[in-house]
Each structure stands twice: as structure tokens, then as C-alpha cells.
Backbone as a printed PyTorch tensor [residue, N CA C, xyz], in Angstrom:
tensor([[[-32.3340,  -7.3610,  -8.3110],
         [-31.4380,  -8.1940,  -7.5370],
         [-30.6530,  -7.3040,  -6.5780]],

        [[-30.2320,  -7.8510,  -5.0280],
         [-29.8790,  -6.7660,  -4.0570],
         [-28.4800,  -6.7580,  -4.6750]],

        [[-27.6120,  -7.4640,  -5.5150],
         [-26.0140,  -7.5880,  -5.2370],
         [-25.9170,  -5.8190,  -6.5870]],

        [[-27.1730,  -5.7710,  -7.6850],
         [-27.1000,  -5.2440,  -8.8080],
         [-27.6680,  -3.6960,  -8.0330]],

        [[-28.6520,  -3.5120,  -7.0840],
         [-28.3940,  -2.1530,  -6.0450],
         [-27.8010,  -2.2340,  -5.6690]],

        [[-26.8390,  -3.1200,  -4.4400],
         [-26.2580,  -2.3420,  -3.8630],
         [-24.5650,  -1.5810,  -4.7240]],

        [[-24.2080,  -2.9290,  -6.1550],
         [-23.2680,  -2.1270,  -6.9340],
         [-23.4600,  -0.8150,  -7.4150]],

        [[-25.1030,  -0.1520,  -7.7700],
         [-25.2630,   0.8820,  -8.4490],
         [-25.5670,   2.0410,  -6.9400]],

        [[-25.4950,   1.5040,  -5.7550],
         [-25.5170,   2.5440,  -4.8200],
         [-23.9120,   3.1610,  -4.6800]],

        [[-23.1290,   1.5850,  -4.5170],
         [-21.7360,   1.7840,  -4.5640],
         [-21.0150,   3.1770,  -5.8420]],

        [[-21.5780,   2.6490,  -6.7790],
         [-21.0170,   3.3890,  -8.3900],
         [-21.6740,   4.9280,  -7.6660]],

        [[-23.0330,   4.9330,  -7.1230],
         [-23.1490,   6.5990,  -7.3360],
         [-22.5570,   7.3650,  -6.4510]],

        [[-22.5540,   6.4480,  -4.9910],
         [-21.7270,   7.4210,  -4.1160],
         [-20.2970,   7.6010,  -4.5080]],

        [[-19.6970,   6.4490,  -5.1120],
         [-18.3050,   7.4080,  -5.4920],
         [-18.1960,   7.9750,  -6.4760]],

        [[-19.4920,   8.0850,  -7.2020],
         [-19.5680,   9.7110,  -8.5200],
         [-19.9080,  11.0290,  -7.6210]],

        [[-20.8210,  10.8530,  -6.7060],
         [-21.2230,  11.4630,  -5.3940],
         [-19.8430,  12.4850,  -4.9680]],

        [[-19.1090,  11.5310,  -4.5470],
         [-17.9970,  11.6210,  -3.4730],
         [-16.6120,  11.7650,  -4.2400]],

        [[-17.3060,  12.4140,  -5.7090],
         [-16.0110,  12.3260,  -6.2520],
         [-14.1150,  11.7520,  -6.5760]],

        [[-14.9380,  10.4790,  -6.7310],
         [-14.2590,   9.0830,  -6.8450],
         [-13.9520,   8.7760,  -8.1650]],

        [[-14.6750,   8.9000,  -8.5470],
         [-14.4070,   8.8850, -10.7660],
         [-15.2220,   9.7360, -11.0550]],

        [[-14.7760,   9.9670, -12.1120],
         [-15.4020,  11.6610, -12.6930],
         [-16.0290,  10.9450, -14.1840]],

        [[-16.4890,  11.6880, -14.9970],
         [-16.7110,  11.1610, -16.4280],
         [-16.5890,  12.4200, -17.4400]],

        [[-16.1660,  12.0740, -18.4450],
         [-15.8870,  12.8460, -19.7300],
         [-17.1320,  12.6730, -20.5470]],

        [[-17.4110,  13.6700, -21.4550],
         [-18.6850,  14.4430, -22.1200],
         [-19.2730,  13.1430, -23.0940]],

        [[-17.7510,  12.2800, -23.7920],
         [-18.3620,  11.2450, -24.7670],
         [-18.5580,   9.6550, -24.2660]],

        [[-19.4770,   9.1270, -24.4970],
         [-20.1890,   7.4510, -24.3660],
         [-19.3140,   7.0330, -24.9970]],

        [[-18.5110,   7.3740, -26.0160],
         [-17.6370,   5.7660, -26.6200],
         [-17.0920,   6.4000, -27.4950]],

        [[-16.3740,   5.7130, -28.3180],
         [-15.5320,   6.3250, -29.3900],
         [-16.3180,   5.8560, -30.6500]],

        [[-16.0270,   7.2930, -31.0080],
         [-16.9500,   7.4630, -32.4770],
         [-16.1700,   7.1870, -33.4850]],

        [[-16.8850,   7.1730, -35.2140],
         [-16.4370,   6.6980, -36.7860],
         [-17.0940,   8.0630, -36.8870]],

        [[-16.1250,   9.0220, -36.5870],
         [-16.5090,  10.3730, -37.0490],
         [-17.0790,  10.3260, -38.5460]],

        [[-16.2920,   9.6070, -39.2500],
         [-16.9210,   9.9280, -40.8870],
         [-17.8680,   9.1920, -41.3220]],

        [[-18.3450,   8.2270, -40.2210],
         [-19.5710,   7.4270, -40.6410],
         [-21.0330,   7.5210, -39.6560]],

        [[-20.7450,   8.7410, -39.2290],
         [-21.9690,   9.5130, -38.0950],
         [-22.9110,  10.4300, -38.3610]],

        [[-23.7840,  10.7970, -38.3600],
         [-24.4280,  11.5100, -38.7980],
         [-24.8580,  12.2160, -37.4360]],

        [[-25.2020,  13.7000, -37.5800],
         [-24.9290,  14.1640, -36.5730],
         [-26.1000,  14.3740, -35.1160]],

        [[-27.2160,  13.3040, -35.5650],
         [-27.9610,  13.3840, -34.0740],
         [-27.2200,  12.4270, -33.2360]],

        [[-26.5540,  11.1830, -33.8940],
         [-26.0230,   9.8200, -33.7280],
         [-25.0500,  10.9140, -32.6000]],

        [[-24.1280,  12.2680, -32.9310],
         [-22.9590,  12.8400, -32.3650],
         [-23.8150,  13.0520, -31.0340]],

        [[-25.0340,  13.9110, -31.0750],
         [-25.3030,  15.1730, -30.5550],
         [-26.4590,  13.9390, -29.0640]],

        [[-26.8210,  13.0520, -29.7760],
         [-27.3630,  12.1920, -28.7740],
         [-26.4510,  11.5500, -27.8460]],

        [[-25.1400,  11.5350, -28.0870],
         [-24.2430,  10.5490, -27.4250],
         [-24.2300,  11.4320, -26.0410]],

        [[-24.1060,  12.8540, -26.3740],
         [-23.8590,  14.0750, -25.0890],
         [-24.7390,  13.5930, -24.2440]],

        [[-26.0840,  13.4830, -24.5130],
         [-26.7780,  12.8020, -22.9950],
         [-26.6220,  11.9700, -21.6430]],

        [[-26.0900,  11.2480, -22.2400],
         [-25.4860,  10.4250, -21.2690],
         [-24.8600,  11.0420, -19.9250]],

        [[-23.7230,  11.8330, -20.5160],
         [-22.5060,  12.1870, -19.3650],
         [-23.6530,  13.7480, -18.9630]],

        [[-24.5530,  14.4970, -19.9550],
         [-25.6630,  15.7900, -19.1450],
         [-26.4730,  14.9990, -18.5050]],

        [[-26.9780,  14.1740, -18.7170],
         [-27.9840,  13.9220, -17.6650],
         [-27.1980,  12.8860, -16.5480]],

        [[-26.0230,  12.3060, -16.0840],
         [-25.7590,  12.0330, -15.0070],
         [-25.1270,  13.5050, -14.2640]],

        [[-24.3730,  14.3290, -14.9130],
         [-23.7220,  15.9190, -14.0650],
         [-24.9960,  16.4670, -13.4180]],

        [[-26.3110,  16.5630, -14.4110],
         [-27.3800,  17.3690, -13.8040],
         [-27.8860,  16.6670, -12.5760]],

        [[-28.2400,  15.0400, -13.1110],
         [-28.3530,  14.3690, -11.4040],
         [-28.1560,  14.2370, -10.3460]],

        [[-26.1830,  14.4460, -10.6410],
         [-25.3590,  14.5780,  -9.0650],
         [-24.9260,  16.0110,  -9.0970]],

        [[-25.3710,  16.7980,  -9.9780],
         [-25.1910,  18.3960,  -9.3900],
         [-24.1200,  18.9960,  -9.4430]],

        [[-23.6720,  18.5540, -11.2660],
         [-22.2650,  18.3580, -11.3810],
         [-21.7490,  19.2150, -12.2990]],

        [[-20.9720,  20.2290, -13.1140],
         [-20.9270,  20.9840, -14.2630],
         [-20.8870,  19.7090, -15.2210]],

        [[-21.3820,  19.9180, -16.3380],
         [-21.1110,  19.8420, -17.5610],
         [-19.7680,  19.4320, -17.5880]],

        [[-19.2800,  18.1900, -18.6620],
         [-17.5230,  18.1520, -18.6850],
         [-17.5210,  18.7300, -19.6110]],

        [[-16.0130,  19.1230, -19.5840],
         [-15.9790,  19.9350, -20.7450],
         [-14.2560,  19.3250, -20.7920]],

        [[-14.1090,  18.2060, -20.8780],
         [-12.9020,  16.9130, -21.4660],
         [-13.6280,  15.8500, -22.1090]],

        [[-13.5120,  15.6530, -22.8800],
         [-13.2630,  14.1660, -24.2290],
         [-12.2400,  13.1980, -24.2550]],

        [[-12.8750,  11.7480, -24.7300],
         [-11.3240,  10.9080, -25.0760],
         [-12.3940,   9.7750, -25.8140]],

        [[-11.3810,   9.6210, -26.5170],
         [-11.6730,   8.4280, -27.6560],
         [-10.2960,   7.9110, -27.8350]],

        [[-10.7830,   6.7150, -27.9520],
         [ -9.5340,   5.3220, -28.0670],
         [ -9.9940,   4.5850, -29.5930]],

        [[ -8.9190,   3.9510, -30.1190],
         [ -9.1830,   2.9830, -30.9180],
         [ -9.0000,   3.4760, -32.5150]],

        [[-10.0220,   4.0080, -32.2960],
         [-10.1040,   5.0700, -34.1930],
         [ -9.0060,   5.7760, -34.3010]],

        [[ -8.1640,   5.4240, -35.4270],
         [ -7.0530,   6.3060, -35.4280],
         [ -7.3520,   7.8730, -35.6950]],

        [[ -8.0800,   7.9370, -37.0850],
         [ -8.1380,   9.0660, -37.3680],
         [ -9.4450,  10.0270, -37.5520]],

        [[ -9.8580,  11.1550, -37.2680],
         [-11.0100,  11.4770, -37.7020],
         [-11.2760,  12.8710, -38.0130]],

        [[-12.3710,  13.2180, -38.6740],
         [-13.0720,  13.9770, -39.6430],
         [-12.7530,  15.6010, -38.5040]],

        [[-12.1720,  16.9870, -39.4690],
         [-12.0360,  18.2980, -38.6710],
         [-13.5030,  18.8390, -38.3810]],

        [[-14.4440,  18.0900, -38.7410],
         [-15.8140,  17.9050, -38.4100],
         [-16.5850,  18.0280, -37.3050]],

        [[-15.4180,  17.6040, -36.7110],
         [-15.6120,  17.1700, -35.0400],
         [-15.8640,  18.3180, -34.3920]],

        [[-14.5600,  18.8920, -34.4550],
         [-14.2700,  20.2160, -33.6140],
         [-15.3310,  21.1030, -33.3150]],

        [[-15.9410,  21.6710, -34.1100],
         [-17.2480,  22.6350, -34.0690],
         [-17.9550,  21.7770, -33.1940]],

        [[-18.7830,  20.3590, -33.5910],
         [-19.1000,  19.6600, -32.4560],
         [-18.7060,  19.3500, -31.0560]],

        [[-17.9020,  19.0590, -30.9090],
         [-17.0310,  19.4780, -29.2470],
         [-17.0120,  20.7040, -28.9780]],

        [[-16.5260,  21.7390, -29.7500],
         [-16.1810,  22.9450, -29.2490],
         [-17.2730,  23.7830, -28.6100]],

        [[-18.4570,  23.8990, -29.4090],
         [-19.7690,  24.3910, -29.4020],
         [-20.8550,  23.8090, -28.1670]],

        [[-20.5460,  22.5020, -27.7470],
         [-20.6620,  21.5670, -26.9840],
         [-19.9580,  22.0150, -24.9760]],

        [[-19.0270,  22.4550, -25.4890],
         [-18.6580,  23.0670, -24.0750],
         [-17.4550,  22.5550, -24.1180]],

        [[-16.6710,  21.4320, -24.9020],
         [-15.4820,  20.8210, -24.7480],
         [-14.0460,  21.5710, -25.4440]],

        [[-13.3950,  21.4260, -24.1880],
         [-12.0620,  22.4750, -24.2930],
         [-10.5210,  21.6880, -25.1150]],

        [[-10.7670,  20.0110, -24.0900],
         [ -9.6640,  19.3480, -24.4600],
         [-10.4950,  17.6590, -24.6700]],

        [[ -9.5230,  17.6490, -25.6070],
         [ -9.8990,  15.3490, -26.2270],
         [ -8.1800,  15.4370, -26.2040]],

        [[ -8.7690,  13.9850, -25.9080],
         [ -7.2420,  13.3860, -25.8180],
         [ -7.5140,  11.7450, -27.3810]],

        [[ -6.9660,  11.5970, -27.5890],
         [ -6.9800,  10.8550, -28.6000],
         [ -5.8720,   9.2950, -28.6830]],

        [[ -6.7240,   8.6310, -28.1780],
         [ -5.3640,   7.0430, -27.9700],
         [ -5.5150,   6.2530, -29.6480]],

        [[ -4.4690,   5.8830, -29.9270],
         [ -4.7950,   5.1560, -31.2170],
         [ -4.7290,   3.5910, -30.6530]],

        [[ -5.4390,   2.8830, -31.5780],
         [ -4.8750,   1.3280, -30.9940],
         [ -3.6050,   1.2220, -31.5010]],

        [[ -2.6930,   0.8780, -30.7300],
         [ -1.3300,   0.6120, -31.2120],
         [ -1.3500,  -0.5380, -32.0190]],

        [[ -2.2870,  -1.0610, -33.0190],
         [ -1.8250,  -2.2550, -34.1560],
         [ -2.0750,  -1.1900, -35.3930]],

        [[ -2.5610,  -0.0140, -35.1180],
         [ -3.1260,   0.5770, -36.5750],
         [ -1.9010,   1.8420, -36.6950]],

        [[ -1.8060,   2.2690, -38.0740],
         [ -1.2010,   3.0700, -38.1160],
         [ -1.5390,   4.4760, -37.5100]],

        [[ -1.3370,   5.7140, -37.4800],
         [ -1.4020,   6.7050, -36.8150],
         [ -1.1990,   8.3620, -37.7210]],

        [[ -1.7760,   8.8240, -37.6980],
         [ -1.7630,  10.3200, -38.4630],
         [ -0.7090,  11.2470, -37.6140]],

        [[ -0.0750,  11.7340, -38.8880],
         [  0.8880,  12.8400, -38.6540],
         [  0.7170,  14.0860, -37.7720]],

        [[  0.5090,  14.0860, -36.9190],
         [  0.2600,  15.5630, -36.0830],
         [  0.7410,  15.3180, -35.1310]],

        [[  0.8620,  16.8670, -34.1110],
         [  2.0440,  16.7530, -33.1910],
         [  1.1440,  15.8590, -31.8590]],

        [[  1.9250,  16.0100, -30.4410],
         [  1.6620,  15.0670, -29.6370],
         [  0.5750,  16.3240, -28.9510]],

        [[  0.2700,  17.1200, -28.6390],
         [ -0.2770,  18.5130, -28.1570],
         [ -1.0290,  19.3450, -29.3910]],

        [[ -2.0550,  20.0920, -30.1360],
         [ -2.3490,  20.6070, -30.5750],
         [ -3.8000,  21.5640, -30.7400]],

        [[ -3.9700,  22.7360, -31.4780],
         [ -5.2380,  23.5640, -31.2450],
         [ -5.5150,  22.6930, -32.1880]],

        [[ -6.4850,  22.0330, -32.6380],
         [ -7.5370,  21.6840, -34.1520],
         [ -8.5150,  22.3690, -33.9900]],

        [[ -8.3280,  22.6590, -35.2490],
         [ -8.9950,  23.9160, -35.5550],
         [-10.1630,  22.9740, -36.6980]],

        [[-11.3410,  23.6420, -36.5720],
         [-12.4070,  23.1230, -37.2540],
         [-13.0800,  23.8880, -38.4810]],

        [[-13.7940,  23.8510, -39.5150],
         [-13.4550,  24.5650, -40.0480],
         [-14.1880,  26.0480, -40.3750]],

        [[-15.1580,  26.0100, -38.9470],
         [-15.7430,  27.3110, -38.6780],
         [-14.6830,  28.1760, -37.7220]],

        [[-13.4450,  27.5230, -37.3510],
         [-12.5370,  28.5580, -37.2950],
         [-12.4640,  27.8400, -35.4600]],

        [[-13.4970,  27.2460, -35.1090],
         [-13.3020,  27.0350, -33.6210],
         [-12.2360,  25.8970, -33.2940]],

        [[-11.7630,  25.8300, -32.1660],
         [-10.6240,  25.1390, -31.5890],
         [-10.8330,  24.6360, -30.3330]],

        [[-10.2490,  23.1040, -30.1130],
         [ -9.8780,  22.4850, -28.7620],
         [ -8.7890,  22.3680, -29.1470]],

        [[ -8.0590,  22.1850, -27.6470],
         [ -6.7430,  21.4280, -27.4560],
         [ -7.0770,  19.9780, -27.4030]],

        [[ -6.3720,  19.3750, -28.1810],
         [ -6.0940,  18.1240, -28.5120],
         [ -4.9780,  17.3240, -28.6070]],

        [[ -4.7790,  16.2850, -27.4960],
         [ -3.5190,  15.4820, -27.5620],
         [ -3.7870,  13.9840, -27.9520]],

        [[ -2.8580,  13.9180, -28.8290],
         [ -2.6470,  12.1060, -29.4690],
         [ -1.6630,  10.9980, -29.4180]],

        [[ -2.5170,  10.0980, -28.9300],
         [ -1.4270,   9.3070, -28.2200],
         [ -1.1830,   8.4620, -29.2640]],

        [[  0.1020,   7.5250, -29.7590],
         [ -0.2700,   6.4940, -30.4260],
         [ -0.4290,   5.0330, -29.6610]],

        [[ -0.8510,   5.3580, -28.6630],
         [ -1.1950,   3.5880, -28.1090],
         [ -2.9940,   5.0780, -27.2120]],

        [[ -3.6170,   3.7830, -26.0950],
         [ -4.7050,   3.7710, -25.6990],
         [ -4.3930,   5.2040, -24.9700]],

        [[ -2.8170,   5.3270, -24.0250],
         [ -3.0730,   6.3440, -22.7700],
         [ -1.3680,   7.1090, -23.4140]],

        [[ -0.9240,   7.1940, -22.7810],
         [  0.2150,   8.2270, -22.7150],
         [  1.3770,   7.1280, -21.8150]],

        [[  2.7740,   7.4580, -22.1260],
         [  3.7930,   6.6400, -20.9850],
         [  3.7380,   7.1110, -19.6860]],

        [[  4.2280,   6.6000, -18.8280],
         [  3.8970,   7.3480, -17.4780],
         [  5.2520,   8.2860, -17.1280]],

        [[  6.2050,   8.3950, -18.0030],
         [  7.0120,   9.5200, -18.0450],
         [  7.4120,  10.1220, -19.2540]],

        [[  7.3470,  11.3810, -19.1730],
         [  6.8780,  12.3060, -20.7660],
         [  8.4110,  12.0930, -21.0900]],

        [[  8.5850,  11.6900, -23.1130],
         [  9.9690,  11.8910, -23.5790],
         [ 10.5390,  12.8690, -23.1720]],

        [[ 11.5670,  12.7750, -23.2870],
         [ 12.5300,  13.4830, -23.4470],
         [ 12.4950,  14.6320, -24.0590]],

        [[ 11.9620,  14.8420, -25.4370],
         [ 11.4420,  16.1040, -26.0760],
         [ 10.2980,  16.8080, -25.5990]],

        [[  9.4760,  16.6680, -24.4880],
         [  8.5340,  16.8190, -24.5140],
         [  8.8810,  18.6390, -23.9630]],

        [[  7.6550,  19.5180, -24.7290],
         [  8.1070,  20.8370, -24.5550],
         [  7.6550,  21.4800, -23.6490]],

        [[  6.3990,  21.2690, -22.7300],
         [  5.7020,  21.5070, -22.0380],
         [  6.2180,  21.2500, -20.2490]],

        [[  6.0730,  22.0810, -19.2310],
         [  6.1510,  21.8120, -17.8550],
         [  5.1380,  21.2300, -17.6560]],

        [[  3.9100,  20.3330, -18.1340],
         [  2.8870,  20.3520, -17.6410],
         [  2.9820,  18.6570, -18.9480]],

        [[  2.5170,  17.8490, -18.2530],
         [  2.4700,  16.3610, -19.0640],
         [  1.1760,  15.5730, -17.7670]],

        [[  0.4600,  14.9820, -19.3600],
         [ -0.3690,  14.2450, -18.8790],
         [  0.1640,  12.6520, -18.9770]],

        [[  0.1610,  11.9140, -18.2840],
         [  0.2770,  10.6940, -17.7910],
         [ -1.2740,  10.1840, -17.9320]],

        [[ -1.6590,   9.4130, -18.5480],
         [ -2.9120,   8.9080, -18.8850],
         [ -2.9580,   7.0790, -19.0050]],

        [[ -2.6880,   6.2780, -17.9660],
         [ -2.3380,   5.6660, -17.3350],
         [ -3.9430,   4.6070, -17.6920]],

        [[ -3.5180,   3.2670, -18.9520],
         [ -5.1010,   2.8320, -19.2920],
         [ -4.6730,   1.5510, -18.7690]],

        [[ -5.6140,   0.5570, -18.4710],
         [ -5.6540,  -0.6280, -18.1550],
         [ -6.1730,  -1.3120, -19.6610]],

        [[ -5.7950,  -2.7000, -19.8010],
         [ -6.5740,  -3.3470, -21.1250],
         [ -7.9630,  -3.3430, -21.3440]],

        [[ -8.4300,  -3.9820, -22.3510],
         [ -9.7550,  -4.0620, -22.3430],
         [-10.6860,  -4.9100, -21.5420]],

        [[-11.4680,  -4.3090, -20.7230],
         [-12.1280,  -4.9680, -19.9160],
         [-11.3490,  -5.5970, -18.6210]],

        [[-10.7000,  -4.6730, -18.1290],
         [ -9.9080,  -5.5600, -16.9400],
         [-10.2530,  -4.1240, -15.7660]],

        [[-11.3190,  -3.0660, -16.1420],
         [-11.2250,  -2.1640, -14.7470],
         [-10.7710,  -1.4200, -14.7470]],

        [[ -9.9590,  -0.4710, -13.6790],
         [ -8.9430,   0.3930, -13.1920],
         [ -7.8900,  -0.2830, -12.9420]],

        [[ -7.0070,   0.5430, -12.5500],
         [ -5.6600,  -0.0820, -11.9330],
         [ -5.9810,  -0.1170, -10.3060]],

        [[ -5.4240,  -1.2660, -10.1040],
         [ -5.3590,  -1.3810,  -8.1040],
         [ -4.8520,  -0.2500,  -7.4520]],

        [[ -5.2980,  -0.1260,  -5.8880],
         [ -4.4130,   1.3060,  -5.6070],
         [ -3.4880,   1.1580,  -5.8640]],

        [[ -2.6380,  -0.4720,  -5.1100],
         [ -1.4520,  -0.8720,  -4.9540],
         [ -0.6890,  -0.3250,  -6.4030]],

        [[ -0.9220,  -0.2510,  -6.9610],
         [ -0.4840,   0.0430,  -8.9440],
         [ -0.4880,   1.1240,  -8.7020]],

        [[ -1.2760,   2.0020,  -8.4370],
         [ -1.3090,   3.6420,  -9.0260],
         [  0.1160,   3.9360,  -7.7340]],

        [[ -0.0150,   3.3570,  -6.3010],
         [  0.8080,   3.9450,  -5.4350],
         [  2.3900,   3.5990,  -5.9800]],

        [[  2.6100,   2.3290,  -6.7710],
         [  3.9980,   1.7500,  -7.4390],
         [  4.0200,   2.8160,  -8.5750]],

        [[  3.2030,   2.9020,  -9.0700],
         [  3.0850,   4.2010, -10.2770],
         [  3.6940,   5.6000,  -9.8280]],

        [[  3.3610,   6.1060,  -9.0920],
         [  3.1210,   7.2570,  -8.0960],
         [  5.3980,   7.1560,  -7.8330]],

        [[  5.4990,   6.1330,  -6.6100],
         [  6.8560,   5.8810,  -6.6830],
         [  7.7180,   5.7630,  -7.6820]],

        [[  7.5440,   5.3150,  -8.9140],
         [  8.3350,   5.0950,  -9.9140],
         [  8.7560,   6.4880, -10.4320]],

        [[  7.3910,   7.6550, -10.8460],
         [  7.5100,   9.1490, -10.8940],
         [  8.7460,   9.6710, -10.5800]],

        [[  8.4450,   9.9570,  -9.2250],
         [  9.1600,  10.5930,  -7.6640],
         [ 10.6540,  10.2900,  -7.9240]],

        [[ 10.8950,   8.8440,  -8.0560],
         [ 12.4400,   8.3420,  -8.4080],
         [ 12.8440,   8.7620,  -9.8450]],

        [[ 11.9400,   8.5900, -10.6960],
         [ 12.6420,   8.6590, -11.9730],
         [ 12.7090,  10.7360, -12.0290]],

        [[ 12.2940,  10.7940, -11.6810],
         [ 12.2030,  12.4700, -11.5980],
         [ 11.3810,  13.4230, -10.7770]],

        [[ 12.2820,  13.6440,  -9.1570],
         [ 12.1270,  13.8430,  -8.5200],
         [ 12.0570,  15.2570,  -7.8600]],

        [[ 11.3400,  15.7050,  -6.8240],
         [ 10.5480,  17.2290,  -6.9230],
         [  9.3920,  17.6140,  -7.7790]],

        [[  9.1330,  16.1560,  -8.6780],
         [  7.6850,  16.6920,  -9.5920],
         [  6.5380,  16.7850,  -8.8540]],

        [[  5.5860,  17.4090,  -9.0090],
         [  4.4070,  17.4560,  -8.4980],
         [  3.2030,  16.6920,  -9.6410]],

        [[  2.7830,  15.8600,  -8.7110],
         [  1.4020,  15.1950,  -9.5470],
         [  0.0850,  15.5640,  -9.0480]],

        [[ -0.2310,  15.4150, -10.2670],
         [ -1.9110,  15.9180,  -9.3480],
         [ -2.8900,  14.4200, -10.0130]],

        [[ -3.8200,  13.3570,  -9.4510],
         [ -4.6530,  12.3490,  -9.7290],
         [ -5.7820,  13.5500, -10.1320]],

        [[ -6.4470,  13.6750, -11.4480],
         [ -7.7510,  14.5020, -12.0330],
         [ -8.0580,  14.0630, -12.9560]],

        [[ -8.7680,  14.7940, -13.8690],
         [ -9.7350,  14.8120, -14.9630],
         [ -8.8120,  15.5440, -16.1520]],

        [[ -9.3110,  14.8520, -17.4660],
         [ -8.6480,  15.2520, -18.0030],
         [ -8.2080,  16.7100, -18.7350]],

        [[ -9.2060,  17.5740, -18.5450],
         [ -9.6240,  19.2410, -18.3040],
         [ -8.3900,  19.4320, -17.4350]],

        [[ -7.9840,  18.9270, -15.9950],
         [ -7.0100,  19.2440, -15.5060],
         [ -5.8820,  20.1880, -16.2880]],

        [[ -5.0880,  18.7150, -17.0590],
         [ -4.2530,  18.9560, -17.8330],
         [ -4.6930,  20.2600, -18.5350]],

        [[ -5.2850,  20.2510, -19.1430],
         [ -6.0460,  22.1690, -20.0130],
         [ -5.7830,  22.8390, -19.1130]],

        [[ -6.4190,  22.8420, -18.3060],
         [ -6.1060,  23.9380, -17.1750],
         [ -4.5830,  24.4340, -16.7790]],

        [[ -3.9770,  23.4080, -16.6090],
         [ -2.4320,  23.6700, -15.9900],
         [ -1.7090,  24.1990, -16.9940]],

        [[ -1.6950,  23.6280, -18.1270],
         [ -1.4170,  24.5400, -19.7650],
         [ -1.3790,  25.2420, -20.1990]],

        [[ -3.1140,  25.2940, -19.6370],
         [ -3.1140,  27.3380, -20.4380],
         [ -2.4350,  28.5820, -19.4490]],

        [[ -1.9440,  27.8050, -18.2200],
         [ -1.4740,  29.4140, -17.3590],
         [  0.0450,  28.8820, -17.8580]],

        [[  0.6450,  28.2720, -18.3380],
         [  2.0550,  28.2250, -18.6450],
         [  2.7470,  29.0780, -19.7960]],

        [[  3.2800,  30.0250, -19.2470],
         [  4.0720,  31.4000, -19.7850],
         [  4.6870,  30.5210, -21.2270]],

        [[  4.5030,  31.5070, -22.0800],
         [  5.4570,  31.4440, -23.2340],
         [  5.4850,  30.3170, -23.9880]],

        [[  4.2330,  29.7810, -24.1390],
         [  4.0190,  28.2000, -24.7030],
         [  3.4400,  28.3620, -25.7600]],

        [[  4.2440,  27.9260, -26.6770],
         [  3.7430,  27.8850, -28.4650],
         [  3.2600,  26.3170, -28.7530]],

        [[  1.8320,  26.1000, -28.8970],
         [  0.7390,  25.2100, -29.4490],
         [  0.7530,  25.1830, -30.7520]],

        [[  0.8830,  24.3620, -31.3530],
         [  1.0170,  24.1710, -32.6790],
         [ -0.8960,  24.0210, -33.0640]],

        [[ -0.7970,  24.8190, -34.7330],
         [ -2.4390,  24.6140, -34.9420],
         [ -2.8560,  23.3010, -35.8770]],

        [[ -3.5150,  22.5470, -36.3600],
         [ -3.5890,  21.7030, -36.8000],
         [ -5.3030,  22.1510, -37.7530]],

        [[ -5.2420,  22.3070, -38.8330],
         [ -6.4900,  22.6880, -39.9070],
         [ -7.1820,  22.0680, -40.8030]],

        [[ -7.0380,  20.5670, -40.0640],
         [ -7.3030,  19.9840, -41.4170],
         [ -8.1820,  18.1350, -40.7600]],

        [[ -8.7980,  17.5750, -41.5800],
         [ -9.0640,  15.9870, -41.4030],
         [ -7.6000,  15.8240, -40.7170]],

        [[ -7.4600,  14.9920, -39.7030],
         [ -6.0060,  13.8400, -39.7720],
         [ -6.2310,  13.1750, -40.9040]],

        [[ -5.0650,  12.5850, -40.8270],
         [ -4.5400,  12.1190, -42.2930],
         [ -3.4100,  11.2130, -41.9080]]])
């Protein structure tokens, strides 16, 4: 059907033209109920569209929904090429004790940075405690409703600026955030060694 090309010409030129980017995982996993080709097959997806449009490898994660999961993981991401997951809980379920920023550590000793939200994305202005010069704003729409309009991200964008002003934003990927992190002087990451819980 021409309306179903010309949407998938639309979708590639702005993967093309670097318009939306994509992260390493297809969906959010039941870490403890996976077995691990079920893990290692999901990676295809996001390698074989980077190799198509001539793209690195991501090396950012995010999973929504599942509150908690298996230190299992880590070696799998880590080994995988992935640096940082971000972690949204559904805000009706309860939520595991760990900090909002952390190394998880897996239990061959390897580590990502890992941040956990307890709703889908992050607020669009970091608490008050927050320890870091560097905050991700992770900004989700509901289920099944899209992106946000520009008109939204530009009211988004303004709300920033006013509520705390001279900040610099940068619109990226979620690796971004890793990136801006790790050059920030004198920053103590808490380690995390264990299943959440």
C-alpha cells in the first residue's frame, strides 16, 4: 500500500537524518523469566537497523514497566557494548530500594551506569537533592499516544530556562547523559551488587 511506503520512507529518512535515534533493547524484558537467546536475540533488531543506516552500535538501554530485575543482566548489557539503562517503573507498582544514579555491578564484576526512575521517564526538573551537574530529563508520553508535539517540547524547553535559568540543555540519546557524567570532576557513584529487591 503507497500510504504504508511512503510512512516507512518517512520513518527512515528521519533515522537517516538523525531525527530519532534508537537504544540497543526491543522492549522491556522479565529478566528472571528469560532465558538467554530470548536476551541475546532481542540485540538484533536495533544491530541490524545501525549496520543498515551506517550507524554505531548503541550502547544506551531503557526498559519501562518491570519494576525489578535479575544482577544477571549486567554482564549481558555490559559485554554487549551497553554503558548506561535507564530504568522507569510503572508508577502503580512498588519500586526497589536503590539510589536514583548507580554502577550495578553484575556478578562477574562488570558494570553500567544505571538510573531508576519510579514512574516511566524522569520530572522535567531534577529535585532538589539531586547531586549531580548533569540531570537527565527523560520526558515520556502515555501509552500509545507517540512523541510529544514540538509545540510541547518548545513549552517544555521554556518552563526549564524560567524555572532555572543559564542551564544548558542538550535534546540526545540517552548515552548522552553517560557521557556528560563521566567528565564531571569529583563525582561519587554509588555501587549497587546485588538482584534489586
Amino acid at each position: 500500500n503507497a500510504t504504508d511506503s511512503a510512512q516507512k520512507q518517512a520513518i527512515e529518512d528521519a533515522f537517516r537524518n538523525k531525527r530519532f535515534v534508537i537504544h540497543a533493547l526491543p522492549f522491556t524484558y522479565e529478566t528472571e523469566a528469560m532465558d538467554l537467546e530470548e536476551f541475546v536475540r532481542g540485540y538484533g533488531f536495533s544491530s541490524k537497523l545501525s549496520r543498515e543506516f551506517g550507524f554505531p552500535l548503541p550502547v544506551d538501554a531503557k526498559m519501562t514497566d518491570v519494576p525489578v530485575h535479575t544482577w544477571g543482566l549486567v554482564p549481558l548489557l555490559n559485554h554487549a557494548g551497553i554503558k548506561f539503562m535507564h530504568i522507569g517503573c510503572n508508577g502503580g507498582s512498588p519500586y526497589p530500594s536503590v539510589p536514583p544514579v548507580f554502577w550495578w555491578e553484575g556478578p562477574d564484576g562488570s558494570r553500567i551506569l544505571t538510573m531508576y526512575s519510579k514512574d516511566y521517564g524522569t520530572p522535567l526538573i531534577p529535585p532538589s537533592d539531586w547531586p549531580y551537574q548533569t540531570y537527565l530529563a527523560l520526558v515520556m508520553t502515555g501509552d500509545n499516544q507517540g512523541p510529544p508535539k514540538p509545540e510541547d517540547v518548545k513549552n517544555m524547553i521554556d518552563e526549564v530556562h524560567k524555572k532555572m535559568p543559564g542551564v544548558s540543555i542538550k535534546i540526545g540519546r540517552l548515552s548522552d547523559f553517560y557521557d556528560a557524567l563521566m567528565i564531571e570532576k569529583d563525582i561519587l557513584i554509588p555501587v549497587v551488587k546485588k538482584d534489586m529487591c
